[in-house]
Wavefront OBJ file of the C-alpha trace (Angstrom):
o trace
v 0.000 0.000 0.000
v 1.516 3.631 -0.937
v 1.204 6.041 1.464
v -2.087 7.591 1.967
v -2.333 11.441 3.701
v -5.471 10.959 5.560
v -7.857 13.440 6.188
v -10.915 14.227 7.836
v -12.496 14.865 4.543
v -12.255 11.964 4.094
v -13.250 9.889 6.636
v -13.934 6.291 4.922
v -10.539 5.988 3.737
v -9.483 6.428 7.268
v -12.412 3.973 8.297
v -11.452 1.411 5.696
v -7.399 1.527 6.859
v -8.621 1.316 10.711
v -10.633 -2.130 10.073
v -7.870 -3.470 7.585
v -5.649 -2.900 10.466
v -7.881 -4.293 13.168
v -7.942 -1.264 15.081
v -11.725 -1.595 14.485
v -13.865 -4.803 14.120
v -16.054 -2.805 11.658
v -17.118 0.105 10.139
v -20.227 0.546 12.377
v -17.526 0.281 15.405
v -16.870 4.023 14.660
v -18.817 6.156 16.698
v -16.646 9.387 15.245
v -13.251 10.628 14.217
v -12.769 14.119 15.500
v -9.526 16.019 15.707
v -7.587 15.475 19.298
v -6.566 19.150 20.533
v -4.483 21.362 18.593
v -1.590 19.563 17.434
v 0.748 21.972 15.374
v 3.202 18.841 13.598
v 0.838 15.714 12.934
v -2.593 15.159 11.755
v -3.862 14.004 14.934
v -7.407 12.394 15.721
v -9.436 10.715 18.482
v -11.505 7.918 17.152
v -14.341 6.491 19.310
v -16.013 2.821 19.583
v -18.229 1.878 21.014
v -16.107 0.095 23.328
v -12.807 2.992 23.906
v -11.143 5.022 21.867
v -8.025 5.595 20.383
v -5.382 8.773 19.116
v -4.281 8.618 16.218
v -1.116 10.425 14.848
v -0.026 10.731 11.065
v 3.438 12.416 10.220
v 2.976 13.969 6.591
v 5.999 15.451 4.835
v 4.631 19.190 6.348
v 3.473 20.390 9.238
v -0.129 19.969 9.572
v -0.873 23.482 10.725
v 1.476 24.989 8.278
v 1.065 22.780 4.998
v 3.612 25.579 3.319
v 6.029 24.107 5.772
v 8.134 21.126 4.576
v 8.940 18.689 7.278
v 10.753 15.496 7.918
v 8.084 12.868 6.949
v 8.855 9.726 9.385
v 9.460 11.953 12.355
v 6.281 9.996 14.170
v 9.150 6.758 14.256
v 11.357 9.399 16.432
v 8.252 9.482 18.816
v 7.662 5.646 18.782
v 11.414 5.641 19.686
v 11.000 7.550 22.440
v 8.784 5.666 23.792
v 11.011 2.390 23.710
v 13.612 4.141 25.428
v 11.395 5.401 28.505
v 9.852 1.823 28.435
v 12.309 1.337 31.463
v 10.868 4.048 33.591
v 8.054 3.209 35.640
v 7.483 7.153 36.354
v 7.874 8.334 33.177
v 5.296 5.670 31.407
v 2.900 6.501 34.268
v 2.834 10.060 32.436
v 2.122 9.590 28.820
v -0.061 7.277 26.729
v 0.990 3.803 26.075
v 1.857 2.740 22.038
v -1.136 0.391 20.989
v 0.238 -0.076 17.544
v 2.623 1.849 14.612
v 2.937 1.407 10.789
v 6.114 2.606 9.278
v 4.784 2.407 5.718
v 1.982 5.007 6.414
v 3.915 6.710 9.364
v 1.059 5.930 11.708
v 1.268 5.785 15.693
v -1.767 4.544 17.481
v -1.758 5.907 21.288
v -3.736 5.091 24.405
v -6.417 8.124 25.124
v -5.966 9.949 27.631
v -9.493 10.860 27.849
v -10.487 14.716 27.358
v -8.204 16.288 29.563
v -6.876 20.374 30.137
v -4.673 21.718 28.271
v -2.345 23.785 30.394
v -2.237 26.553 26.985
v -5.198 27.992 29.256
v -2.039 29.355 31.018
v -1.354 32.145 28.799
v -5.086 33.822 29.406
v -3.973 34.124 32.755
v -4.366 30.833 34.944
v -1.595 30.138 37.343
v -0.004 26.801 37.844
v 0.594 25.468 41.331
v 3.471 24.484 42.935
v 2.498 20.877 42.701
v 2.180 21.063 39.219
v 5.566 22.613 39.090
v 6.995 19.676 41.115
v 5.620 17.141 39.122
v 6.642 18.531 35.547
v 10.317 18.448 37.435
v 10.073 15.343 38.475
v 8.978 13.420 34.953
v 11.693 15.933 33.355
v 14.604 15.467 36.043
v 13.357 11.393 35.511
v 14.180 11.500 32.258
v 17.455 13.268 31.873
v 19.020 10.900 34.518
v 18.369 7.847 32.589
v 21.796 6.243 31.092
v 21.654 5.046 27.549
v 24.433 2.983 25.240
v 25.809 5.083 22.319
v 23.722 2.683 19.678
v 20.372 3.865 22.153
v 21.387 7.718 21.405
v 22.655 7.190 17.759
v 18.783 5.778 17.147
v 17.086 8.788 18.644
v 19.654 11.509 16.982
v 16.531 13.090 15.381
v 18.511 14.916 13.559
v 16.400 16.010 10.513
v 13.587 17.529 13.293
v 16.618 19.394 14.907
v 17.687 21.278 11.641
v 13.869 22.230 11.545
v 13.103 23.258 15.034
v 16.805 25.118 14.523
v 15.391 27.139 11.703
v 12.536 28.058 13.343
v 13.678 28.836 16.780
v 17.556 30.476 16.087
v 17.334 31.367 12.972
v 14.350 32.589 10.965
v 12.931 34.848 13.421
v 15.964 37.109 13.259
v 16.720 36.791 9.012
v 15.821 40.239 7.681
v 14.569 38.850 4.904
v 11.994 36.345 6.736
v 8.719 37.455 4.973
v 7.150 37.102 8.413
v 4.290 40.355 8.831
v 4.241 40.544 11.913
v 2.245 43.896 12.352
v -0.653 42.182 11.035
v -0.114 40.245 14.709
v 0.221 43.199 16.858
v 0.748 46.372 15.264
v 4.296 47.943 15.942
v 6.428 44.557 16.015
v 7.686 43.975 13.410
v 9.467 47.361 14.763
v 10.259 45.375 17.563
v 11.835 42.602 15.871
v 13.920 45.000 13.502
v 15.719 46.426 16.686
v 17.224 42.439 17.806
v 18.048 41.576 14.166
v 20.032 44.680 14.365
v 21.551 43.799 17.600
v 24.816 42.279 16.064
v 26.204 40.731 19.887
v 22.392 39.435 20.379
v 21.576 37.761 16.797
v 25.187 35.831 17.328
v 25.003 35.005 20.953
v 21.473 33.688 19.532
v 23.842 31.206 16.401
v 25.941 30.284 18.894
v 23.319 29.008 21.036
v 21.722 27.133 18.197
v 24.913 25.162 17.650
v 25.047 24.327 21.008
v 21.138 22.739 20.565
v 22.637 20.974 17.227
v 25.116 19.385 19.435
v 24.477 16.016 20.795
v 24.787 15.202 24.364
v 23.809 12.274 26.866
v 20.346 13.567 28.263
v 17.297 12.425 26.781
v 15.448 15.606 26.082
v 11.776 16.042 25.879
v 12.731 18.415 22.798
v 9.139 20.570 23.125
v 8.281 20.901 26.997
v 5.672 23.700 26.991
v 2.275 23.903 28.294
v 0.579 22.596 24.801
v 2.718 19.252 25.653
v 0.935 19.214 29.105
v -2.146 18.108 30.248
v -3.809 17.805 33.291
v -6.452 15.304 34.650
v -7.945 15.412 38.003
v -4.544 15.961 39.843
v -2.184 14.618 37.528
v 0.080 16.109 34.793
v 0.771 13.824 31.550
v 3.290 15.029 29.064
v 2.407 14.334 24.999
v 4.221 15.508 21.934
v 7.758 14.288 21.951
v 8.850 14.345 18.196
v 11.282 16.407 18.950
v 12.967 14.676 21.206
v 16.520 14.182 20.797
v 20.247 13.607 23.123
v 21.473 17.295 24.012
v 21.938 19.643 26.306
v 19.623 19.129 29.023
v 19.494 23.119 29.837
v 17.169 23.530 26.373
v 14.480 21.557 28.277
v 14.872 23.099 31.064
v 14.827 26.635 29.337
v 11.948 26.202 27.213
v 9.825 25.638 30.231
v 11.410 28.262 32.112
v 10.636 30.941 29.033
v 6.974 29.954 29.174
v 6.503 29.804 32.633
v 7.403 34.160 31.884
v 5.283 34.047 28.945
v 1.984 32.820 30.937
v 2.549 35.876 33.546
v 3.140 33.428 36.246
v 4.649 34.028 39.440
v 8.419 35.192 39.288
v 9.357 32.843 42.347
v 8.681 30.341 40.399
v 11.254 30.588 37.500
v 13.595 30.916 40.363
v 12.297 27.583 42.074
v 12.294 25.899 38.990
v 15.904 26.428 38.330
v 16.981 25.681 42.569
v 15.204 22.172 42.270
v 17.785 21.593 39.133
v 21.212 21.687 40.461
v 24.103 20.888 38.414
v 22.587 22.921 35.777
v 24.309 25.682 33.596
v 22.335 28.515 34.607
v 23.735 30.766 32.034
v 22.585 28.386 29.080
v 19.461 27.493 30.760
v 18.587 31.453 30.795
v 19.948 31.895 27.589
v 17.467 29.081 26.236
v 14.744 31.096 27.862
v 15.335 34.225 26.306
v 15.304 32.860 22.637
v 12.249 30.681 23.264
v 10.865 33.842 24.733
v 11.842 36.028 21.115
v 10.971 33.352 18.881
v 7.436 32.893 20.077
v 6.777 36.500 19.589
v 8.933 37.209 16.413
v 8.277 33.796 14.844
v 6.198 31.308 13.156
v 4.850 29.453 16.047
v 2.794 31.870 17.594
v 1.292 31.516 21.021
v -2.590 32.462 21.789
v -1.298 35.106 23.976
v -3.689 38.181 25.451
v -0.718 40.638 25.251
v -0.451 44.144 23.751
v 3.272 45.351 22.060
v 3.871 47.042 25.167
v 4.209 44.071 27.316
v 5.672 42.405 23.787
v 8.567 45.019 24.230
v 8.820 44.667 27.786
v 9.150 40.464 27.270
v 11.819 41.037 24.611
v 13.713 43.048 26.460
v 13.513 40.421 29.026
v 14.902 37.925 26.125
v 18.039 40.518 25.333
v 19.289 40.406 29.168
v 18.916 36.827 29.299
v 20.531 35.989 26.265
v 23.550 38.465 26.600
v 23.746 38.024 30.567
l 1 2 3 4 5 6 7 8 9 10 11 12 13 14 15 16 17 18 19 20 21 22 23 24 25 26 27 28 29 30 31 32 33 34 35 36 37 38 39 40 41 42 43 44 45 46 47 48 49 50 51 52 53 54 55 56 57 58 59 60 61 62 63 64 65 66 67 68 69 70 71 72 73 74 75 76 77 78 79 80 81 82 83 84 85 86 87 88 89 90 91 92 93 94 95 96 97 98 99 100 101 102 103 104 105 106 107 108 109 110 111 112 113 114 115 116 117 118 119 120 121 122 123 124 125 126 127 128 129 130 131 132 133 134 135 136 137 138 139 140 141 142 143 144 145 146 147 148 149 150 151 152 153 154 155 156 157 158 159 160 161 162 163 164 165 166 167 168 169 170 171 172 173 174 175 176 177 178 179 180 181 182 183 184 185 186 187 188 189 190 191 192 193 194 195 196 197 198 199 200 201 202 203 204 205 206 207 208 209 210 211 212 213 214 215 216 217 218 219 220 221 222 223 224 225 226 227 228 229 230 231 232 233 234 235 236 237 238 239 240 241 242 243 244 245 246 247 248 249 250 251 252 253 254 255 256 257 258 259 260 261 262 263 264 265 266 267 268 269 270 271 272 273 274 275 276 277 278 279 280 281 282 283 284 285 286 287 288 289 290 291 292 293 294 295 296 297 298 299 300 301 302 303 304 305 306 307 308 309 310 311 312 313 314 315 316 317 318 319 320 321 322 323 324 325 326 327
């Protein structure tokens, strides 16, 4: 069978491939096929029975919320390998949805459902996580970065074709001149904004140097993507989803990507600060640095949060980003 880009257009091509599969007895199994949250990367859908349901995740060679995008097509086998690695973890499985099944020749992974749970994006209109959130994002993430793996474990998860993307798109692109991003017709007045870091020649290359630091491999197992659209919350517990971008690096990028949108969601200061004391051994420096350019690439970039914020307190967060990029 070629590979088929399914839709939800057209749904009885994706009915017909979930029976010839057996991931349905029939097609009058199928209660519905609706799309699961907002994934940005994969076509992603929750298909009920009448007994359970199931997500399902497609990589295509774009990403699904940007078809203009090209992107490496297998990437959901990076996420399947993930999972195998973690596989030794009690904790860490506890966390995120079990693999029910995968097909490499249409680039499918079949996932346990989580049920409808929160989406911790609610963050940025001004919720405030608590401190027992906090502790258990650290705890899954510190989990993970202490397990030990043999070179052939980290040579399988290199990942590298989703790191030259995500490198684009996070230390690159949003500081090219020559982008083509409008981004007055996001708020008015920054693109202004933006012109005064790509002309700040000791920001833009603390910013490359930086990047070749991500491109770097390392020994930690790396999430790749923590941020609050890769958490969810039911009842009392956090899950974590998402992790095609995971990859061996610098454990610091982790750390700093949730540290840059713990700012970004307005919540408490003390916070950042207690994130980074329950982390020793860290390189503070890097982890800050991180921050800063996750903080100017979701305001200057593609990958644009749903954030309530005016350009004043755009400025004010970018300025944040040049103090703890530079030091």
């Amino acid at each position: 069978m070629s590979k088929i880009l399914f839709t939800l257009e057209d749904k009885p091509t994706l009915i017909k491939y979930l029976v010839q599969k057996g991931l349905a007895s029939h097609s009058t199994d199928i209660l519905s096929l609706q799309k699961a949250g907002d994934s940005n990367m994969n076509f992603t859908i929750r298909i009920k029975k009448k007994e359970g349901s199931l997500i399902l995740k497609q990589s295509k060679p774009y990403v699904e919320k940007y078809p203009q995008i090209p992107a490496p097509e297998h990437r959901v086998r990076m996420e399947r390998k993930f999972y195998e690695l973690i596989g030794r973890s009690d904790c860490l499985k506890q966390q995120v949805p079990s693999v029910l099944f995968s097909d490499e020749e249409q680039d499918v992974l079949v996932l346990e459902d989580l049920g409808e749970l929160s989406s911790y994006e609610r963050l940025y209109t001004g919720e405030k996580i608590s401190k027992q959130e906090i502790d258990q994002l650290l705890v899954w993430l510190k989990t993970l970065h202490s397990l030990k793996f043999t070179g052939a474990e980290r040579a399988g998860l290199e990942n590298r074709e989703m790191r030259v993307l995500n490198h684009e798109h996070i230390f690159d692109l949003p500081l090219r001149k020559d982008n083509g991003l409008d981004l007055d017709t996001i708020t008015e007045g920054l693109a202004g904004l933006a012109k005064n870091l790509q002309d700040h020649e000791s920001y833009v290359q603390s910013v490359k140097n930086k990047g070749q630091r991500y491109l770097q491999n390392d020994s930690f197992l790396l999430h790749g993507d923590y941020y609050p659209a890769s958490w969810l919350r039911k009842a009392q517990q956090v899950y974590i989803i998402d992790v095609e971008f995971s990859f061996f690096g610098p454990r610091e990028f982790d750390l700093g990507v949730m540290m840059a949108h713990l700012i970004l969601s307005g919540q408490q200061e003390s916070l950042v600060d207690y994130v980074l004391a329950q982390y020793p051994g860290l390189q503070v420096d890097l982890v800050k640095a991180f921050a800063g350019i996750e903080i100017m690439r979701r305001l200057i970039g593609v990958a644009q949060l749903p954030l309530a914020a005016d350009l004043e307190q755009k400025k004010i967060w970018l300025k944040r980003s040049k103090s703890l990029v530079l030091g």
